[in-house]
C-alpha positions as CSV (number, residue, x, y, z in Angstrom):
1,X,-26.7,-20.6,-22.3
2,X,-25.9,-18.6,-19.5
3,X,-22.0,-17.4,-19.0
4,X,-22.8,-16.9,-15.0
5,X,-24.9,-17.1,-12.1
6,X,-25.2,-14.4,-9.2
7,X,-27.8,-15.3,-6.7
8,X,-27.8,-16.7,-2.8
9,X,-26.3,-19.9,-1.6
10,X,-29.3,-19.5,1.3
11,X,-32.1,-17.3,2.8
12,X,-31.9,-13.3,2.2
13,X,-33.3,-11.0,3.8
14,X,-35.5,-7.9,3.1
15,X,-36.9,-5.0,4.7
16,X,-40.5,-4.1,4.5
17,X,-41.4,-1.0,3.5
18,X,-37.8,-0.4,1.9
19,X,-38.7,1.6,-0.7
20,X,-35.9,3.4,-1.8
21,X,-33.8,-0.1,-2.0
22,X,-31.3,0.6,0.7
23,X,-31.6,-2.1,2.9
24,X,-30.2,-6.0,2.8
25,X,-31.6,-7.7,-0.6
26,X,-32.9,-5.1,-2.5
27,X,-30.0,-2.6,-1.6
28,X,-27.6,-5.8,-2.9
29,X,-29.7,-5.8,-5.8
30,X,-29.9,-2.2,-6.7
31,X,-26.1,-1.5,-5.7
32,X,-24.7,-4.7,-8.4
33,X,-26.6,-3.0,-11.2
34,X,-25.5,0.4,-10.4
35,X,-21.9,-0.9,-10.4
36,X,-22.8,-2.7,-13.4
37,X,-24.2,0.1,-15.5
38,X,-23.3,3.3,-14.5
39,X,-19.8,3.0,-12.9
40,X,-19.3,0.8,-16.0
41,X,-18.0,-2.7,-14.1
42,X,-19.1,-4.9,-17.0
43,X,-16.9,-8.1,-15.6
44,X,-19.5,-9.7,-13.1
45,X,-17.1,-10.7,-10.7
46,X,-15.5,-7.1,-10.1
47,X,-19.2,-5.6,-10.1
48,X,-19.9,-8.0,-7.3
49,X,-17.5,-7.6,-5.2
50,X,-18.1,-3.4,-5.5
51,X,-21.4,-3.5,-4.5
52,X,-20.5,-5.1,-1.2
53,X,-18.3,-2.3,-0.1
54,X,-20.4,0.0,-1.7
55,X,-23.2,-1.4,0.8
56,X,-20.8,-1.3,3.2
57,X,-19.8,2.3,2.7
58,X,-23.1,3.2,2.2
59,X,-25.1,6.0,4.2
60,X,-27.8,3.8,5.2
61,X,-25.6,1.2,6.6
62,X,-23.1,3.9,8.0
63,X,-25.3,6.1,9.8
64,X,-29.0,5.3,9.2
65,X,-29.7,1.8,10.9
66,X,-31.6,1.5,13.5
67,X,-31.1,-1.2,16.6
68,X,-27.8,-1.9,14.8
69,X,-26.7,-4.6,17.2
70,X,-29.9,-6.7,16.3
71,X,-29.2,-6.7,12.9
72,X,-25.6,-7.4,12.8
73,X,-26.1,-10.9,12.2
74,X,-28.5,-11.3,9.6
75,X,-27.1,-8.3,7.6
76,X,-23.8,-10.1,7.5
77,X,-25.1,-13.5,6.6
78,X,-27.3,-11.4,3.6
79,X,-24.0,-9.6,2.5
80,X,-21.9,-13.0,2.3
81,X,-24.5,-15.4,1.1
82,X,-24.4,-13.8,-2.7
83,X,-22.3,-15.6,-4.7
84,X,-20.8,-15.9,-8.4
85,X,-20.7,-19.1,-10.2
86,X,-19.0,-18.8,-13.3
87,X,-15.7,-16.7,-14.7
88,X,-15.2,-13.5,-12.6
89,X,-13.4,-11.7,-15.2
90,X,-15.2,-12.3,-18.1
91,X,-16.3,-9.3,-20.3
92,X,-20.5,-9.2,-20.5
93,X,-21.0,-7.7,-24.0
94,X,-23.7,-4.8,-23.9
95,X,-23.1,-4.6,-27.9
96,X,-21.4,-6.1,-31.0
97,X,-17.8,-6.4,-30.1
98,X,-15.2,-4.2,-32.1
99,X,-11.3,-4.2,-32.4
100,X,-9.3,-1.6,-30.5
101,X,-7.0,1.1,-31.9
102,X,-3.5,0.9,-31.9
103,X,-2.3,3.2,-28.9
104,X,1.6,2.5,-29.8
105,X,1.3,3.6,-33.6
106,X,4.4,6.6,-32.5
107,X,8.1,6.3,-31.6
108,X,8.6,4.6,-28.0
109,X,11.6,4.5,-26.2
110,X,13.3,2.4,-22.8
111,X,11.8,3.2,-19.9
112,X,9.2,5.9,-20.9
113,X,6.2,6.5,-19.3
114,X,3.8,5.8,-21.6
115,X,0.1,7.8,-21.3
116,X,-2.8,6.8,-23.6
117,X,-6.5,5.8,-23.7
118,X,-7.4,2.4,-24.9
119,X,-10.2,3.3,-27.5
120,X,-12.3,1.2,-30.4
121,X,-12.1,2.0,-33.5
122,X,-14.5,4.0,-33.7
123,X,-13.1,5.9,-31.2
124,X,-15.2,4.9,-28.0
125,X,-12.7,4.8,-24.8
126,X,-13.0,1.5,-22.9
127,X,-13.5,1.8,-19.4
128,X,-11.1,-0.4,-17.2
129,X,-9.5,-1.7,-20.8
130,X,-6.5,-4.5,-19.6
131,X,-3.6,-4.0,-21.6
132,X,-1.3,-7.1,-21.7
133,X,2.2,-7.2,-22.4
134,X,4.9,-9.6,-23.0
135,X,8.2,-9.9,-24.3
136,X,10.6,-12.7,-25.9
137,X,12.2,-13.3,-22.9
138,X,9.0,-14.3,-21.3
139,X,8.4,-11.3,-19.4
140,X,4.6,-10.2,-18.8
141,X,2.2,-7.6,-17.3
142,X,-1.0,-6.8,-17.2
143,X,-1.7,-2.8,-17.2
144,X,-5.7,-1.8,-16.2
145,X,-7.6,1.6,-17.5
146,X,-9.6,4.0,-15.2
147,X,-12.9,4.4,-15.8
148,X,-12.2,6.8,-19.0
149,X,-10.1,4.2,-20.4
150,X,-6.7,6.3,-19.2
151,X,-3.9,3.9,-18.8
152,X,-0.4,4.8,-17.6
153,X,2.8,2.3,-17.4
154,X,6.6,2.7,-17.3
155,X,8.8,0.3,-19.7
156,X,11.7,-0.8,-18.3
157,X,15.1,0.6,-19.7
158,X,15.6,-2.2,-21.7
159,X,16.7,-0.9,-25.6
160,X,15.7,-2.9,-28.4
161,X,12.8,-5.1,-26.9
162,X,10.1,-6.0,-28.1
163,X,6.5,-6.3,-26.9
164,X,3.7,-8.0,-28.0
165,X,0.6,-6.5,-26.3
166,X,-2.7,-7.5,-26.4
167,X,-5.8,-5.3,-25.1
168,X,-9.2,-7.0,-23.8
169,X,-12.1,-5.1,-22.9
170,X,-16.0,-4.2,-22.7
171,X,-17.2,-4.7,-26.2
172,X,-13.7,-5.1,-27.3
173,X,-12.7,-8.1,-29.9
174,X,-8.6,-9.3,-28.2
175,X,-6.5,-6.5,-30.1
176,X,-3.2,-7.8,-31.3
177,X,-0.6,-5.2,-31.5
178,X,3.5,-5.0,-31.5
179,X,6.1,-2.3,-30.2
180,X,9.7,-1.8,-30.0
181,X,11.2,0.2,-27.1
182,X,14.0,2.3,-29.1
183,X,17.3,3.4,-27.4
184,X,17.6,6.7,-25.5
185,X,21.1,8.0,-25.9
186,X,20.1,11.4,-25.1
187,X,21.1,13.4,-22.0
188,X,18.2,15.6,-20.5
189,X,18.4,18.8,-21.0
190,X,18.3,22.0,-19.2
191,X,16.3,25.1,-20.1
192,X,16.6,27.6,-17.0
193,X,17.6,27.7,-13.8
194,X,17.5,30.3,-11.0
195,X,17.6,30.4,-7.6
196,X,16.1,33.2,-5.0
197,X,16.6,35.5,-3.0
198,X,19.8,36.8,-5.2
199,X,21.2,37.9,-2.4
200,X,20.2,35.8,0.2
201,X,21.4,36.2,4.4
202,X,21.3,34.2,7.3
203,X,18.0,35.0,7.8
204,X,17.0,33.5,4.1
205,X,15.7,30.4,2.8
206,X,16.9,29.5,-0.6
207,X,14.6,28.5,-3.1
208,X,16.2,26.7,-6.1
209,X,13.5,26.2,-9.3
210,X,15.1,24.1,-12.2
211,X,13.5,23.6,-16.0
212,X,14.6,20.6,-17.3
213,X,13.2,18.0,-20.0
214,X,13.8,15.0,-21.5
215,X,11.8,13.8,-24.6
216,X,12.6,10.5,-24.9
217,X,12.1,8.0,-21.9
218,X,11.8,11.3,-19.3
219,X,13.0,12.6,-15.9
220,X,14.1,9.9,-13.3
221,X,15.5,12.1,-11.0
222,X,16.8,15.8,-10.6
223,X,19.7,16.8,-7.2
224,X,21.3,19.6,-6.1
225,X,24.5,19.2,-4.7
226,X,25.7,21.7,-2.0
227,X,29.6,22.0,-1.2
228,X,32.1,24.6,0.4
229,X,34.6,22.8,-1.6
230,X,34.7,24.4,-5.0
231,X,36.0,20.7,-6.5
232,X,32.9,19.0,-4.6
233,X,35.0,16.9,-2.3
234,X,32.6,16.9,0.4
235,X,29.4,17.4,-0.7
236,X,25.4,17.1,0.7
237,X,22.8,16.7,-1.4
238,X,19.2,17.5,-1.9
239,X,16.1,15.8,-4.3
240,X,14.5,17.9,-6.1
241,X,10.7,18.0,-6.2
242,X,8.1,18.5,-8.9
243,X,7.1,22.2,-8.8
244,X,3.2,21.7,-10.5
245,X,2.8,17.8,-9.3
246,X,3.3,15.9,-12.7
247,X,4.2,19.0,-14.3
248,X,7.5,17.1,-15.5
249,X,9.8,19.7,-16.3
250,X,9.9,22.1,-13.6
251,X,11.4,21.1,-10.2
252,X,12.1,23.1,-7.6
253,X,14.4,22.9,-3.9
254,X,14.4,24.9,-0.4
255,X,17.8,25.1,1.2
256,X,17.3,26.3,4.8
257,X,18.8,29.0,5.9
258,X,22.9,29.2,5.9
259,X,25.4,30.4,7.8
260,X,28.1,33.0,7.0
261,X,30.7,31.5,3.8
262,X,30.7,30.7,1.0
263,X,28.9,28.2,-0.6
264,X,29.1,26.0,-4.3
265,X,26.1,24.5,-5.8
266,X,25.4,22.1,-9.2
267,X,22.4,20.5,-10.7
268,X,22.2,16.6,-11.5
269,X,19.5,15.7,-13.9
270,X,18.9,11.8,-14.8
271,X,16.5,10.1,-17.3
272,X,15.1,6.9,-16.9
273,X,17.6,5.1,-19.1
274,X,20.3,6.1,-16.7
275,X,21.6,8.9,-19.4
276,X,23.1,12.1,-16.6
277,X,23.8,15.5,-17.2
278,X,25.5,18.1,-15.1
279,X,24.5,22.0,-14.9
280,X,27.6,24.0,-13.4
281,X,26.7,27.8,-13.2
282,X,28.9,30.2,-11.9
283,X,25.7,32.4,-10.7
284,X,25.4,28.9,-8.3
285,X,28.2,30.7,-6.1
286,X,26.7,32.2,-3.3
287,X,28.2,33.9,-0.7
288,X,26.3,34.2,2.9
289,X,27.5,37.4,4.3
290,X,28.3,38.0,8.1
291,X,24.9,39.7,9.7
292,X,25.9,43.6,10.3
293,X,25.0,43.4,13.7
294,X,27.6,40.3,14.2
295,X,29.9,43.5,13.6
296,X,28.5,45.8,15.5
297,X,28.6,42.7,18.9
298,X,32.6,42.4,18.2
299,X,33.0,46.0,17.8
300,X,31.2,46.0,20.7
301,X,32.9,44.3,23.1
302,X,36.2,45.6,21.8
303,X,35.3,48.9,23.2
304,X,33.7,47.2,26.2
305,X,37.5,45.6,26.9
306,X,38.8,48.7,26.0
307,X,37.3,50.8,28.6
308,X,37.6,47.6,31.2
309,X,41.4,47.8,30.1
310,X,41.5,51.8,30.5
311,X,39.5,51.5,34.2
312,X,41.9,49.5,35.1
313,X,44.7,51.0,34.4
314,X,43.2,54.4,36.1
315,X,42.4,52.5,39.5
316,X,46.1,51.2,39.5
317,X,48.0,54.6,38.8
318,X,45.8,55.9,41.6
319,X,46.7,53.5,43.4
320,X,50.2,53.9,43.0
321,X,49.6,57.5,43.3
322,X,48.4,56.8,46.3
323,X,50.8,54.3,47.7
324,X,53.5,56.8,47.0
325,X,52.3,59.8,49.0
326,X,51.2,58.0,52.0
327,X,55.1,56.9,51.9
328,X,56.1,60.4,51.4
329,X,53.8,61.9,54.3
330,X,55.5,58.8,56.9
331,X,58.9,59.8,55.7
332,X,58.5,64.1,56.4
333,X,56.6,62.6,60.2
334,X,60.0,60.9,61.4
């Protein structure tokens, strides 16, 4: 018997002369199998559902269609009138179903990223492979592949639980497996650190590149903190970034440009199982000098008030000079 039913709940509509399948029935038609086949969408419902937008999204119906307004109507009854009658999520078998390898056969710790492909045992990779998960406590999740059968998910930092998982998939007997997430006790650790220009000015932005790794559950977080205080009373912080996107253990941080002083810096790293390390280095002292010419504007107008101060004093002995000779001269008249 049959496991489903795709097909019209009403009159579709075609295009004469369509010969390269692009328009209403025969575009639906050609677009479901494509999904089906070659983008490997072997549960009916999902395959479905793709080759609507795909019909939607395609050129023809983009760009190509002619007296668009006149067609509006009957292109979306066409689109809307196929219709699935049965499970949408069941797997349609193309060949004799197989168990799945064990992807968690290695040590796995709290909240580590885990990165694997979900293949058979004969070591196919299952395209858009669901790998389910649950735990004692009754919590569950479902995890989907990519098209190569690439799956990634983060446990949660939760030590000492365990999961039973079960993977479903094209071809693909249910595959029964069990995990335990082991405890991460181990602080990341840092391998180098630098920061340049060494010996940055006003004018400089600094740029701060940090190695660090953690082998276990993996880098949550990485932040520099930026004080004048040497004991980080008052502090600012910054979030690191990943230097070579997922590139995990290089990070790296700009600090815009400073201003004259003196200036103390330290590195927080922290894993996903909340384990924290500290990197204080004494190169992480910088010092921003004061710009030459800042010297050169106070030196400046020192000799500017200087002169001011000397002109002055100049004008007033003349004046007095003056003042007392014109007193003299009235005095020798009488």
């Amino acid at each position: 018997g049959a496991i489903g039913y795709i097909g019209s709940l009403r009159v579709t509509w075609y295009m004469p002369g369509d010969l390269d399948l692009e328009i209403m029935n025969r575009a639906n038609a050609k677009l479901f199998w494509e999904e089906f086949f070659q983008n490997k969408k072997f549960q009916p419902g999902k395959a479905l559902y793709d080759s609507k937008v795909s019909y939607i999204k395609s050129d023809y119906f983009q760009n190509e269609r002619v007296d668009a307004e006149n067609y509006d109507e009957p292109e979306r009854k066409n689109l809307l009138t196929y219709c699935l009658l049965g499970d949408p999520e069941v797997d349609i078998y193309t060949d004799k179903p197989v168990n799945a390898s064990n992807p968690f056969g290695h040590n796995i710790y709290e909240g580590q990223l885990i990165k694997t492909t979900i293949k058979d045992i004969n070591g196919k990779a299952i395209p858009y492979a669901r790998v389910h998960l649950n735990t004692s406590d009754g919590k569950y999740r479902t995890v989907y592949a990519n098209i190569h059968g690439e799956v990634n998910f983060r446990l949660p930092a939760q030590a000492n639980e365990n999961y039973s998982v079960i993977i479903t998939g094209h071809n693909l007997k249910p595959s029964y497996f069990n995990f335990k997430a082991l405890p991460d006790n181990t602080k990341p650790n840092f391998m180098d650190d630098k920061y340049t220009p060494k010996e940055p000015t006003v004018s400089d932005n600094i740029c701060f590149e940090i190695e660090v790794q953690d082998t276990q559950s993996g880098i949550e977080n990485v932040y520099l903190l930026q004080s004048t205080d040497k004991d980080f009373k008052d502090y600012t912080y910054d979030k690191l970034s990943h230097r070579y996107g997922d590139e995990e253990n290089y990070y790296e941080c700009t600090i815009h440009k400073l201003e004259p002083g003196k200036y103390y810096f330290l590195v927080i790293a922290r894993d996903w199982a909340d384990n924290k390390k500290i990197l204080e280095d004494e190169s992480f002292e910088i010092i921003i000098p004061v710009p030459f010419m800042d010297y050169v504007l106070i030196i400046s107008s020192l000799l500017i008030l200087a002169m001011a101060g000397i002109s002055i004093f100049i004008v007033y002995q003349g004046k007095k000079k003056y003042f007392h000779t014109l007193n003299r001269l009235e005095l020798s008249g009488k």
